[in-house]
N, C-alpha and C positions, 0 to 999 in steps of 0.2 A: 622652370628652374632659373635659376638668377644665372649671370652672365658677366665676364671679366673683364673691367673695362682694360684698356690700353695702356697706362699709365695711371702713377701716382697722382694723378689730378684734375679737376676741372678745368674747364675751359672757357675761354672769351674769346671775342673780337675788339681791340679799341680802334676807331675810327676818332680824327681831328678835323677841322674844316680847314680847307686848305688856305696857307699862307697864316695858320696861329703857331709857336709854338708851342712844347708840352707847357714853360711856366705860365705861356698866355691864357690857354685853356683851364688850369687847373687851380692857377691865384699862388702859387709858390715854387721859388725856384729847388731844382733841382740840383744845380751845376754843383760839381765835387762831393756831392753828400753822398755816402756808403750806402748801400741797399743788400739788403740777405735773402734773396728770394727762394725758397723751397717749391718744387715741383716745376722748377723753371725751362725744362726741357721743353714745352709746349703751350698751348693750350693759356688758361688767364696768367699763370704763371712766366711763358714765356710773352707773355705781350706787356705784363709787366715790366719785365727785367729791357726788355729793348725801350718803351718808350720813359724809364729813367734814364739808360744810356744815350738817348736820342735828347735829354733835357740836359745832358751834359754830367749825369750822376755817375758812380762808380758800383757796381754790382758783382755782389758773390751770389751769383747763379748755381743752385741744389739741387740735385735731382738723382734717382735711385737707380738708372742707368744712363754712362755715358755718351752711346748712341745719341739720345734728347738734345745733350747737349752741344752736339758737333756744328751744328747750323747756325747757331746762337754763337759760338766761337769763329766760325768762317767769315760771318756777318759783322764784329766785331771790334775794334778796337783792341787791341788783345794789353794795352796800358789800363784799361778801363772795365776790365773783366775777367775776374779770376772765376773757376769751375769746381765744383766738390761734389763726388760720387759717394753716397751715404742711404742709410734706410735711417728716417725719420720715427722709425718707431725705437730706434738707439738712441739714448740720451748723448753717449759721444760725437753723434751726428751734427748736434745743435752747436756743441762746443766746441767743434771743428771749424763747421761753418765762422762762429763768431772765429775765431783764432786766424781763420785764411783774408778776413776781412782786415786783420788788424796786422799781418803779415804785409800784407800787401797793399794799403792803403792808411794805417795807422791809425785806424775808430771803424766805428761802425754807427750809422745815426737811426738806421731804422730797419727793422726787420720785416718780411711778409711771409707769413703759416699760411702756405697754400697749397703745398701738398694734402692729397686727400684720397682718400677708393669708398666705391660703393657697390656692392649687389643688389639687384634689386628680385625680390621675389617674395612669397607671404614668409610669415614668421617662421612657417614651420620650414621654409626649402633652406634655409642658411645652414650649411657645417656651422657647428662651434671654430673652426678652424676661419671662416667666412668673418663671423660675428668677433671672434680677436682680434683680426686684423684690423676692423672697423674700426676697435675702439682706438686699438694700440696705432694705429697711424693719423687719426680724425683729432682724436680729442689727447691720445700721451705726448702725438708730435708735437704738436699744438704746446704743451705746457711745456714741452722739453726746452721748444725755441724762444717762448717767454722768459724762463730762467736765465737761460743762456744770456739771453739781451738785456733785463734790466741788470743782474752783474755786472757788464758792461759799461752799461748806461751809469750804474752808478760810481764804478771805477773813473768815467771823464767825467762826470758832477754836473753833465750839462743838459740831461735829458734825453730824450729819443720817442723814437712812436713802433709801436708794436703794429701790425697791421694784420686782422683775421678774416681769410676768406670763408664764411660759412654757406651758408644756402639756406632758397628760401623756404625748403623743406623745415628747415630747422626753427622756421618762425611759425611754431602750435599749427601748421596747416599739412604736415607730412603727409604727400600722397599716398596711395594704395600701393603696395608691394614695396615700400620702400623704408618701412618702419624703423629697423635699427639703424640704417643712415642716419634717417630722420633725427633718431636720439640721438646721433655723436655731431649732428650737425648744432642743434640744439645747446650742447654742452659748450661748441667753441663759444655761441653767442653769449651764453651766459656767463661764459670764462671772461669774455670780452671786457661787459658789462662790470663783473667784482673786478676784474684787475684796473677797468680804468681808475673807477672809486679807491681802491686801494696804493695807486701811483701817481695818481695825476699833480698832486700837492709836489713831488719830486720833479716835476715838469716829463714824466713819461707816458704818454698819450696811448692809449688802446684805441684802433677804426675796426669796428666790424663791418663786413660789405656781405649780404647777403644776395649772391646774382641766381635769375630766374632760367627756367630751361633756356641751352645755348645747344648749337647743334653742330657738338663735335664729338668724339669717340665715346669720352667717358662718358657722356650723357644722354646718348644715343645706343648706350650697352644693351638694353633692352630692346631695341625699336619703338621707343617711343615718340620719336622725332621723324615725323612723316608727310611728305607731298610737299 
């Protein structure tokens, strides 16, 4: 039977070489730009939100319990970091977050849909209760925070970048027992993909990143991550 991950989300590690910093590494500054990260409590989420903080950016850290976010507040700058406790699968969630960005630092330049759940087990072990939540937090969060952000974005007229963490289940190779993941994973990439085409002419950029197994709570719900 499938198994509950920890959190609203995936997980990473970033690792720098020492003596670069974030803009050396990555080819663009970060210093003052707004960031809206969802599922920032942990995991790729929170390693995001810190090293824009650490490139000098301004971050509205999301996440669906405040617990997540207490460490990331301690660790912090607290000029540099505002926090917003919400379920992603609320549209008012999205429009929060934008609103706390622009309360508190006056724009917003870029958002990251990182929040995410998954069970993993065959077709048939999912509750319908299971298989909602997938969709309603993978793929409605997902379109909630897109909305939210290019109104925004088109409010200052100056652009922005939408940022979606999908997985690499969602690119045609979903492993076994992990099927309707697989589908909502699927959806953000190709959500990705139409919205780029459909804003990039406004200067509003869609990055899809899809990261491969990492071995941390959520992804390790199964025991699939071993020795």
């Amino acid at each position: 039977m499938s198994q509950n991950p920890t959190k609203h989300e995936e997980s990473d590690t970033t690792t720098r070489a020492e003596g670069t910093s974030a803009t050396d590494q990555y080819g663009r500054s970060l210093k003052d730009t707004v960031v809206v990260v969802t599922g920032a409590g942990g995991g790729i989420g929170g390693a995001i939100a810190r090293l824009v903080l650490q490139g000098g950016g301004r971050v509205v850290a999301g996440d669906l319990r405040a617990e997540g976010l207490r460490q990331l507040q301690q660790d912090s700058d607290e000029n540099r970091l505002v926090v917003s406790v919400g379920d992603v699968r609320d549209e008012s969630t999205a429009d929060e977050l934008i609103a706390a960005g622009i309360r508190a630092f006056g724009r917003v330049d870029s958002v990251v849909a990182n929040a995410a759940i998954g069970f993993y087990g065959g077709v048939l072990d999912y509750s319908a209760d299971e298989v909602s939540l997938m969709v309603d937090v993978n793929v409605k969060g997902t379109v909630w925070l897109a909305r939210a952000a290019v109104r925004q974005f088109r409010a200052q007229g100056d652009g922005g970048d939408i940022v979606i963490i999908g997985s690499v289940a969602g690119l045609l190779i979903g492993g076994g027992n992990e099927a309707v993941y697989a589908a909502t994973k699927g959806a953000q990439i190709n959500l990705g993909y139409a919205l780029d085409r459909e804003l990039r002419a406004e200067g509003i950029r869609i990055t899809t990143i899809a990261p491969a197994g990492v071995n941390t709570a959520f992804a390790a719900a199964d025991g699939r991550l071993r020795g």
